[in-house]
C-alpha positions, 0 to 999 in steps of 0.5 A: 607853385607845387613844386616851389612847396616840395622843393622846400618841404624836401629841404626841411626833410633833408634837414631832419635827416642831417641831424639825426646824421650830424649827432652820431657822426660828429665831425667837421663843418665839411661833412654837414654840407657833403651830408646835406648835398648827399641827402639832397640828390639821394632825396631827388633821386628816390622821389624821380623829381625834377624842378626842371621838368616840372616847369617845362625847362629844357636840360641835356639828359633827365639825370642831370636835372635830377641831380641839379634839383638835389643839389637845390633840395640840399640848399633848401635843406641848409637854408632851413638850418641857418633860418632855425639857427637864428630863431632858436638863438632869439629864444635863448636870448629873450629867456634865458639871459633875462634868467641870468641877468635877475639872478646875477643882479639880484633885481628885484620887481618894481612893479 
C-alpha cells in the first residue's frame, strides 16, 4: 500500500514539474507527454524505486523495472493532469458562467 501512496505522490510531483516545464517551453501536445514519461523515469531513477521489487515481482534485470515504474510514475503524473483538468473546469463553470449569464441577462434576485 506504500508504494501505491509513492507511485501516486510521484506522479502529482512529476505533474508540478511538467508545469512549471510546460509554461517555458510551450510546444505540442507531444512534448507534454515526452516530458512527463522523461520526468517519470528520471523521477524513478534519482529515487532507486521499483514497484516491482517492492511487491516482490520478478523482472529481468533491476534497471528495467526501474524504468518500467518510471513510465507508470509518468502515468500517474498524466492521470493527475486530466483529474485536475476536470475539476477546474466545474469550477469555471458553476462561477464564472453564472457571473456572465446575470450580467449579459440583466436578472435580477427574486428573492
Amino acid at each position: 500500500m506504500y508504494e501505491f501512496g509513492m507511485l501516486v505522490l510521484l506522479g502529482l510531483a512529476v505533474l508540478v514539474v511538467g508545469n512549471a516545464v510546460h509554461r517555458y517551453l510551450s510546444a505540442a501536445q507531444e512534448f507534454w507527454a515526452f516530458a512527463l514519461t522523461a520526468l517519470g523515469v528520471g523521477a524513478a531513477w534519482l529515487a532507486d524505486f521499483s514497484l516491482f521489487e517492492a511487491w516482490g515481482l520478478d523482472v529481468r534485470t533491476e534497471a528495467i523495472g526501474t524504468t518500467l515504474t518510471g513510465f507508470l510514475i509518468a502515468g500517474a503524473g498524466y492521470f493527475w493532469h486530466e483529474v485536475l483538468r476536470f475539476f477546474a473546469g466545474l469550477a469555471r463553470k458553476f462561477t464564472d458562467e453564472a457571473k456572465t449569464i446575470e450580467k449579459t441577462e440583466q436578472l435580477r434576485r427574486v428573492a
